[in-house]
C-alpha positions in Angstrom: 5.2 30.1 -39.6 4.7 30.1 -35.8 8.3 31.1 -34.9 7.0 33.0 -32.1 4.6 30.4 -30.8 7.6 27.8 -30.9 10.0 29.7 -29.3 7.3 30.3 -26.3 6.9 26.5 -26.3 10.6 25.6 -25.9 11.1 28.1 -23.1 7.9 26.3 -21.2 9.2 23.0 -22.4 12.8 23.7 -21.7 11.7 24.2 -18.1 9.5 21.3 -17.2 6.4 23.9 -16.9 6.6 27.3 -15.3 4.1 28.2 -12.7 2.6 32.0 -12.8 2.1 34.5 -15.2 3.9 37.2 -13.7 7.0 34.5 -13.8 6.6 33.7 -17.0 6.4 37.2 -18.2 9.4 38.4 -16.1 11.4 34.8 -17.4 10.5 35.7 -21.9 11.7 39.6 -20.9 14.6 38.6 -19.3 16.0 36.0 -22.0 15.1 38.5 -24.4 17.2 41.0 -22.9 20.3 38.6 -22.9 19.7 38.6 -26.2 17.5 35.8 -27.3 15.2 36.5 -30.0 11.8 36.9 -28.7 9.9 39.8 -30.7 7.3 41.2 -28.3 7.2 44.3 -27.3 7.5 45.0 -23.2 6.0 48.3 -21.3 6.7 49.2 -18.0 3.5 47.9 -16.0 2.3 47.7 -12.4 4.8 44.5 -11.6 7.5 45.9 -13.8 7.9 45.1 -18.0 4.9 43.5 -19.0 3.8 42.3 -22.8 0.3 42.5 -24.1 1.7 40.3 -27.2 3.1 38.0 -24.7 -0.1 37.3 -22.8 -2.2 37.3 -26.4 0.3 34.7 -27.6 0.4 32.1 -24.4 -4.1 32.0 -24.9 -3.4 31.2 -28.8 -0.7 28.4 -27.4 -3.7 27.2 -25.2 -6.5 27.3 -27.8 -4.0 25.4 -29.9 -3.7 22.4 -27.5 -0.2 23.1 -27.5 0.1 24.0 -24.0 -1.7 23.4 -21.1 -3.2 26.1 -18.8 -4.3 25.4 -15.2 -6.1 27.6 -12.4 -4.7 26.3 -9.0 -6.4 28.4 -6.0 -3.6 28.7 -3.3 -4.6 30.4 0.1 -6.3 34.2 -1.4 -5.4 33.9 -4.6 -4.9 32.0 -7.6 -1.9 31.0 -9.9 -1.7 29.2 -13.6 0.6 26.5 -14.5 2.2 25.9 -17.6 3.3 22.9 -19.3 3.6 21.7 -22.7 1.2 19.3 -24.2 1.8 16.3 -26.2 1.2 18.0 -29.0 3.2 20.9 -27.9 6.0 18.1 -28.2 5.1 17.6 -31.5 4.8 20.8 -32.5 7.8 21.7 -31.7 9.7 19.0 -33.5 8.2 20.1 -36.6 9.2 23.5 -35.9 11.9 25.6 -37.9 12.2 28.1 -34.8 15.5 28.6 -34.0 16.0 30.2 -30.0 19.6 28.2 -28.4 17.0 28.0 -25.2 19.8 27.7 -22.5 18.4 24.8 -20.3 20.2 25.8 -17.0 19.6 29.6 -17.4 15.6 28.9 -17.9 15.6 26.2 -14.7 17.7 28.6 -12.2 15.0 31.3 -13.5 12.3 29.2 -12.9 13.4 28.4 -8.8 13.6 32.3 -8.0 10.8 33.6 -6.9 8.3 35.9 -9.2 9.3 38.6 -7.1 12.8 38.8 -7.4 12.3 38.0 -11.3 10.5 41.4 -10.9 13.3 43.0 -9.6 16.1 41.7 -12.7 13.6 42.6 -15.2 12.7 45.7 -13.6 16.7 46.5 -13.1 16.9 45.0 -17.1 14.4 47.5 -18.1 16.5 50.8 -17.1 19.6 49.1 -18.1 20.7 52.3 -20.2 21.4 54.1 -17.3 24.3 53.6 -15.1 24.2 51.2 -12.2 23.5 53.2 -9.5 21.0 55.2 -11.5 18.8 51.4 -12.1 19.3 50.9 -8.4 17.7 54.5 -7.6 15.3 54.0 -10.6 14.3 50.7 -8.9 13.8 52.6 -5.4 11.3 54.9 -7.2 9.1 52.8 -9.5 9.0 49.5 -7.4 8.7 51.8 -3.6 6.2 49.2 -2.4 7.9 46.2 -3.0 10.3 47.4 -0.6 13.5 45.8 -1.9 16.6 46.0 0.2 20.0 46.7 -0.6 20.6 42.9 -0.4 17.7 42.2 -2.7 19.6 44.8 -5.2 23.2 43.0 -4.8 21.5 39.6 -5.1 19.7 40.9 -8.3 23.2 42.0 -9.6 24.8 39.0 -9.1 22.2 36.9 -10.8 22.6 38.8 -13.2 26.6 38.2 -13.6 25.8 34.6 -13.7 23.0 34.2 -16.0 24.8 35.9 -19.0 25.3 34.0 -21.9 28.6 33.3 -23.5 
């Protein structure tokens, strides 16, 4: 019944609790586009692919008691952290969802920063184009976040790394 609720759970849970939305967003796009099945629908948004179904889910997931939500103020701004509830736990074991949540992929996500998960899942997003076509589509789109060449490269070797066998 709640597939997609489960599947949100174990990627929280599979990562010891992720802190920020953005990250989280960038972190379901991402394993979506290495070919996990998470069903929500991404448009390309202010900080890059961004899903309304995504967001809508995550409040169900905290009305549920399933996950936690927190508001932590850091110096001008604030940030949410998520983590999964006892019952989260529970839920989950009673769950029939079936995502092969690769542990290690999820945790080096969750060290990078949301901005350079911004940058993968922006590069992800125009991944129909050639390489050098993402990199000048990148330039365009994401001009104030100034990303360097080195910034690119990095993003492209992530990338390499993270793909799953």
């Amino acid at each position: 019944m709640l597939d997609n609720h489960a599947k949100l759970v174990k990627v929280i849970a599979a990562s010891d609790g992720i802190v920020g939305r953005k990250k989280l967003q960038k972190i379901i796009y991402i394993l979506k586009k290495l070919g996990l099945p998470f069903e929500e629908k991404y448009t390309f948004y202010f900080y890059g692919p961004y899903s309304e179904e995504l967001s809508l889910r995550i409040e169900e997931l905290t009305n549920l008691g399933f996950v936690t939500e927190v508001k932590e103020q850091k110096s001008n701004y604030y940030q949410y952290r998520y983590q999964v509830t006892d019952q989260g736990q529970d839920f989950l074991e009673h769950s029939n969802a079936d995502v092969p949540i690769v542990e290690s992929i999820v945790r080096d996500m969750k060290e990078q920063s949301s901005r350079f998960l911004e940058l993968v899942a922006t590069m992800l997003y125009f991944d129909h184009l050639p390489k050098d076509e993402i990199e000048q589509k990148v330039q365009e789109v994401k001009k104030k976040s100034n990303y360097t060449s080195d910034d690119i490269e990095e993003a492209w070797s992530f990338l390499k790394n993270i793909k799953l066998s």
